[in-house]
N, C-alpha and C positions, 0 to 999 in steps of 0.2 A: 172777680177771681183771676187771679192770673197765672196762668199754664206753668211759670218755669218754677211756681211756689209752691206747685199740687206735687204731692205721692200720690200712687196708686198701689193697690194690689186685687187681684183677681177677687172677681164678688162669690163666696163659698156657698151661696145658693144656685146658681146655676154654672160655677166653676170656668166665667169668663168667656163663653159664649154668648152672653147675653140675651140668650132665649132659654126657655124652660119648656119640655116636652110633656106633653095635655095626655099623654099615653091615647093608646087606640078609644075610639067609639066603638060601643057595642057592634054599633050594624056592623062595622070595618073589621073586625074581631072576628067575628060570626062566619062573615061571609070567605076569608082567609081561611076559619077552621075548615068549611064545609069545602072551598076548594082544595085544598091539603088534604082531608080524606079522598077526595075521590080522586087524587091523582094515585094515593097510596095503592088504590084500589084495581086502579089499571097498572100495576106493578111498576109506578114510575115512567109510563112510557109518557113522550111530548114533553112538555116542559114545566117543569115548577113553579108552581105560583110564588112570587116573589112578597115575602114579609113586610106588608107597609110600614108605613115610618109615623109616626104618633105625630097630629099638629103642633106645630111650635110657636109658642107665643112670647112675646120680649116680657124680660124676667124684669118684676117690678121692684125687686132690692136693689135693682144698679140703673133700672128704667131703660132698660137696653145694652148698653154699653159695654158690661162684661166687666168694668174696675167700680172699687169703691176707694175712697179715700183714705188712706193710712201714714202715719206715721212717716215711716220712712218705707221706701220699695224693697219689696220682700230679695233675701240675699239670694245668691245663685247657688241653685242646689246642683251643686258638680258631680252628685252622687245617683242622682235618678236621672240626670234628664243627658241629654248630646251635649256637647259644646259644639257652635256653630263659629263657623269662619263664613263670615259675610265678606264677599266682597263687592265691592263699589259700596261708596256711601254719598248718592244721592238719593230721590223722595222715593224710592223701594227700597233700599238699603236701610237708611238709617230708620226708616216707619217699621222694618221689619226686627232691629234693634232694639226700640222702644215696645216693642211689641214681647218681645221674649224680656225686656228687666222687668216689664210688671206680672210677668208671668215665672217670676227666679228662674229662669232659662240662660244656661252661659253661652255667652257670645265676643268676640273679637270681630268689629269694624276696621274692618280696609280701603284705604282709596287712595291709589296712584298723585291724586293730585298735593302739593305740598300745603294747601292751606285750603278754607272755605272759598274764597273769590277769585282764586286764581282761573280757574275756566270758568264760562258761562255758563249755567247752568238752566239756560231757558228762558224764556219772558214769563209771560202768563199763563196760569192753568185757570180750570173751569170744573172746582168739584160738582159731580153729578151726583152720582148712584154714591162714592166716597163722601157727602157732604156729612152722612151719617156714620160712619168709619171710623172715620178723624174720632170722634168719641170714643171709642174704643181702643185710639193710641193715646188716651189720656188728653186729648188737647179741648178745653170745652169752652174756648173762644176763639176766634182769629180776627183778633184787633185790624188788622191789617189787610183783612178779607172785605170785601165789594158784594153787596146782592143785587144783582141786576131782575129790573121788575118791567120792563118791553124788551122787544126784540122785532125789529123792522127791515125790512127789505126795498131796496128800490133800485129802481133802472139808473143809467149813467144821468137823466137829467133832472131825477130827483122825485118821479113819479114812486109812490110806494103801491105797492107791489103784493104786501104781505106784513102781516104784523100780528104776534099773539106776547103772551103774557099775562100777568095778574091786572096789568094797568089796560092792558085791552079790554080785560073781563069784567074789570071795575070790582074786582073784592080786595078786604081790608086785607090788612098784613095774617090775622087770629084764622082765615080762612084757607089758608096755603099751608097743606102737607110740608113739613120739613123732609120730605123726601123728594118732592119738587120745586126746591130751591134749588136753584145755580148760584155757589158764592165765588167769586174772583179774586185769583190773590195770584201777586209774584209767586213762583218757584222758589225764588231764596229764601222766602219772607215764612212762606210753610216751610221749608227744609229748616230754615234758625227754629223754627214753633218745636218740630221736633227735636232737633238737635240738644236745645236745652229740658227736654226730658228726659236727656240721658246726661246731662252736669256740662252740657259745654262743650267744645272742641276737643278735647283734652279727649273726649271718648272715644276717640276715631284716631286711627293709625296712619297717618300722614303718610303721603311718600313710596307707599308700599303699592308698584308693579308685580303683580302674578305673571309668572314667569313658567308654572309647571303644576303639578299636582300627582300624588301618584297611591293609591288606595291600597293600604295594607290590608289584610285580613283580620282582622280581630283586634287591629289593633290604629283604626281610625283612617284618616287619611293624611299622607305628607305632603304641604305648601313648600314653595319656593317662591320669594319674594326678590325684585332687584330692587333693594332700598341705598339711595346713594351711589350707586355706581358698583355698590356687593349684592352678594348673596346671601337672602337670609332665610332661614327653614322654620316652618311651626307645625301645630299639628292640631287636628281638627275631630270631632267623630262627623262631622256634615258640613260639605262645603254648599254655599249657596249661591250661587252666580245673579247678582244685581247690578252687572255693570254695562248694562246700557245695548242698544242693537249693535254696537261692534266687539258682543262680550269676549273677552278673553276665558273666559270659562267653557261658554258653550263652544267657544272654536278648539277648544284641549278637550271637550269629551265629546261630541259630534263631527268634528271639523264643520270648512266652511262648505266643502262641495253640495252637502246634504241640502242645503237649505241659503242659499247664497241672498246677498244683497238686493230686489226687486228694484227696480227704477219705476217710478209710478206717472215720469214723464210731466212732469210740474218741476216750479221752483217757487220756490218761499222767499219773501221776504219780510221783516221783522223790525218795527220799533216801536218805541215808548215816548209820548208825548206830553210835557206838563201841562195843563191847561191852559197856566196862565202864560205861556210861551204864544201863543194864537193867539195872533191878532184881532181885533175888534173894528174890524171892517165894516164901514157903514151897510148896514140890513143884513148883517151875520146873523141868521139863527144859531143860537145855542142850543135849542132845546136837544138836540141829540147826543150835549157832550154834557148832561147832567147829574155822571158816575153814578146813573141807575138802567142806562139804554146799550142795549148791542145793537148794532147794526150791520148791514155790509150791503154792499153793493157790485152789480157784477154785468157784463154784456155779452155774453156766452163765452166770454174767450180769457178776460183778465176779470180777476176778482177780490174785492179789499173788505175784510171784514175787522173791525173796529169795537174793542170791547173796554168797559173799565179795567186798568191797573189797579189802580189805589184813587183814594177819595181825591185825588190832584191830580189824573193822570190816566193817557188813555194809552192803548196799546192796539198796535195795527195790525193784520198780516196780510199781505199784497201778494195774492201768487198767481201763476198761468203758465201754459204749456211751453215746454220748450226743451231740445232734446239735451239729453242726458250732457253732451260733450260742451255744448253751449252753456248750461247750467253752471256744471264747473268751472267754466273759464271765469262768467260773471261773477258768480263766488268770489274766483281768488286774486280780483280786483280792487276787494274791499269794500268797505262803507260808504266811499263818495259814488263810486259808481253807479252801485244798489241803489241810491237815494236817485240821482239824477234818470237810473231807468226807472223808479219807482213814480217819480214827478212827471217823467215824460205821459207814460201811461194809462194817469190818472188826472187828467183833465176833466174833474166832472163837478159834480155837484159841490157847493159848501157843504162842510165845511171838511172836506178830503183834501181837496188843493190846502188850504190853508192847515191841517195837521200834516202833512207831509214834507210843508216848506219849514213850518217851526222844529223838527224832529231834528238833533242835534246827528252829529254824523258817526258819534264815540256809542250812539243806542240804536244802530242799525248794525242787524247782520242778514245773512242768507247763506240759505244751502239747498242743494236739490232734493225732492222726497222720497226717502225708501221705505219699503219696508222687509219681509219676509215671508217666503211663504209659510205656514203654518206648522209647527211642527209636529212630531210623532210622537204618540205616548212611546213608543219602542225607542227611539233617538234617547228617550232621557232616561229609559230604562239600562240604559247602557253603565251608568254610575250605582253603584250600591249606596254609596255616600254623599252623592252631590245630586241636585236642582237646581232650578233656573226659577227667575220672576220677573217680571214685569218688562222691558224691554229686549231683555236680555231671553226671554222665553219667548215672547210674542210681541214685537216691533210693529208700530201701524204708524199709517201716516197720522198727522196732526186736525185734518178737515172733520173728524168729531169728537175730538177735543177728549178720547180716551185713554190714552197713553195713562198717565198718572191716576188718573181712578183705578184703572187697573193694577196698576203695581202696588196700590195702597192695599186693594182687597186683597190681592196675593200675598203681601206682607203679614195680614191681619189672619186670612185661614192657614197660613202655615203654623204660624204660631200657637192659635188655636189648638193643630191638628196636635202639636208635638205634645201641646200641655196632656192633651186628654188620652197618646195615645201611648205617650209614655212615663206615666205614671206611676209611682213603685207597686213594686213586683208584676209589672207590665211585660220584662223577658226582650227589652228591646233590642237588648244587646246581643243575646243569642239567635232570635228569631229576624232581627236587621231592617235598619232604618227603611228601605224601600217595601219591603212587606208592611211594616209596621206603620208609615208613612204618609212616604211620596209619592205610594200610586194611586192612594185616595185622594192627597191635597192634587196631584199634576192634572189627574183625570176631571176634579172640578174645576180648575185653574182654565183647563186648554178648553173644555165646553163653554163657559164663561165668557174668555177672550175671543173665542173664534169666532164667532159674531161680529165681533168689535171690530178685528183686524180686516174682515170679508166688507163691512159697513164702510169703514176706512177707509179702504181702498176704491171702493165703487163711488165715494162719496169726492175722490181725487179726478173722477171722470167728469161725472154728472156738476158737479160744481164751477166746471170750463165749459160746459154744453149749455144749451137752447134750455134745459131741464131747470138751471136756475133761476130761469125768466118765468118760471110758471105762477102765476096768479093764483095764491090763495092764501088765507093769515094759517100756516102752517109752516114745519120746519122745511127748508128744501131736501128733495128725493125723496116726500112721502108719498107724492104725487106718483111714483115710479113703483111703489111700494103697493100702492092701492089696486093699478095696471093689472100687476104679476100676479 
């Protein structure tokens, strides 16, 4: 089956959720009533027992998912639901797109840049927790996606160190949860997956700089765009800020002093390697470039971890400490630079030296790591009509591979929340999109992430420390985890 040939429309037995509510159990029932009398009975005093929430179980009309297959995608109902102005249309962006057409939700895609290839948009991602998500933006294969089945550790002379996996554990493929699978795949290659569930390029508003925004009362919100070198004005009932950790959204309704740029004191470097580029050097092991193994390797100080791209292709990232000002300089050097401090560096084991010599100099880049400190339910309580997602609300460094799972989930419960909570004769209009909303989807959104961003962060230490030397077949920093 292939993705860009499927419709979808939300599945009518559990309204696209993808789970169905099991209602309360007796005893759970019971136990609610009898505490709810006896607070009634101390006239209220202390605090209210809180209403539990009935088990949820994945809805077996759609098998999870939340779409079934239709025709063609249900039209936009511009009469019950917001129309959204998304801006940025990368993989939070356009996921959150796909996300409201299968749910007739209107929306306008915007992205500053002039086409799909013109900026970078990333090497590799690593859906996690997202591997099952993706199912829920309609996408229900990625040809293009990598499943890695070890994952290994070693010092600079090639001793391992740590190794787990399915191929450690020795079980068959029918024995591995599909929520503990890691699949691998470019960033463009998922961002095209989506893309063409929304018909192509053509969905997305080229060109279009946010320039302002300014929320009328009753009657939505006003954009400002510089397209081409003018001015151009739209209008929205819910702006939604997807453009990335230098958003221009969150900096028009937080600013930047609130919550400024973090330096995390590292620097990245980044390439892609085809296999058949590596050379075949007498007594070259291959076995760790068999686009089923991650690896990395590290000596408390610099560290290169090496995952599948695509089934021809591996992708590296080389980072270590070094101060912010140095960072930038070697950045803005360029690719040959990058590459000959990256070679210098990594003098170790095969086959490191040799994918680092093969890496062409046009699939190297580097930049130093930031991220953000966390933000405030109150910061974004500040919009009636606007929110933030995925980078653009909560920026982590790259060392656990969250960024993008995150903004997919973000994409995926906003949309959710809007289908369900603005519903006809829902009153959203009167009663307003952040009541109605954003304070449920922000408040799960910023619980969710802030683990991730706190893990991230710590994981930009621990991963230049003595901590990644530690000896055991587990992920590094569990060890630190087990400690505390």
């Amino acid at each position: 089956m292939k993705n860009k040939d499927d419709k979808w429309a939300v599945c009518p037995v559990c309204q696209g959720r993808g789970k169905k509510s099991k209602g309360l159990r007796k005893k759970v029932r019971l136990r609610y009533q009898r505490e709810l009398a006896q607070f009634e009975k101390t006239n209220s005093e202390g605090t209210a027992p809180v209403r539990p929430k009935g088990h949820l179980d994945s809805c077996l009309n759609c098998k999870g998912s939340g779409l079934i297959p239709s025709a063609q995608p249900p039209l936009a109902d511009k009469e019950n639901y917001p129309h959204l102005a998304i801006i940025g249309g990368g993989i939070g962006g356009v996921a959150l797109a796909v996300a409201c057409l299968h749910r007739g939700i209107p929306f306008t895609l915007y992205e500053r840049d002039s086409g799909f290839d013109i900026r970078s948009q990333g090497y590799g991602l690593t859906l996690q927790q997202a591997s099952r998500a993706i199912e829920g933006l309609g996408i229900v294969s990625l040809a293009a996606g990598v499943i890695s089945t070890r994952h290994v550790v070693h010092t600079t002379e090639g001793s391992v160190i740590g190794e787990w996996g399915r191929r450690k554990l020795g079980l068959p493929d029918e024995k591995i949860s599909a929520k503990r699978t890691n699949v691998h795949i470019a960033r463009q290659a998922l961002r095209l997956a989506l893309l063409e569930q929304l018909g192509g390029h053509d969905a997305v508003q080229w060109r279009h700089q946010l320039v302002g925004f300014n929320e009328c009362e009753g009657e939505g919100v006003d954009l400002s765009f510089q397209v081409e070198g003018k001015i151009k004005h739209a209008n929205a009932d819910l702006v939604v800020g997807a453009d990335g950790i230098r958003s221009s959204v969150r900096r028009l309704l937080i600013g930047e002093e609130a919550s400024p740029l973090c330096y995390l004191g590292c620097i990245v470097i980044l390439g892609i390697c085809p296999l058949e580029a590596i050379e075949d050097n007498e007594g070259l092991d291959r076995s760790l470039l068999d686009s089923a193994t991650v690896f990395q390797t590290a000596n408390g100080n610099e560290r290169i971890y090496i995952m599948p791209y695509t089934s021809n292709s591996v992708m590296w990232q080389l980072s270590f400490p070094m101060s912010e000002k140095q960072a930038k300089a070697l950045s803005a050097r360029g690719a040959q630079a990058l590459k000959l401090e990256a070679c210098r560096r990594c003098q170790w084991h095969d086959p490191i030296p040799q994918i680092l010599a093969a890496t062409q100099e046009d699939k190297i880049s580097g930049y130093p790591v930031y991220d953000r400190a966390p933000i405030e339910a109150e910061w974004l309580a500040r919009g009636a009509k606007v929110t933030l997602i995925g980078d653009a609300a909560h920026p982590m460094s790259p060392f656990k591979g969250q960024g993008a799972n995150q903004a997919l989930l973000d994409a995926l419960a906003l949309a959710r929340g809007i289908k369900k909570a603005c519903r006809p004769l829902s009153q959203w209009r009167k009663t307003g999109l952040r009541e109605t909303v954003l304070t449920e989807f922000e408040s799960e959104m910023l619980q969710r992430s802030g683990t991730k961003v706190k893990d991230s962060a710590e994981a930009a230490q621990f991963l230049h420390s003595d901590v990644v030397l530690h000896e055991g077949d587990e992920p590094r920093g569990r060890c630190l985890k087990k400690k505390l």
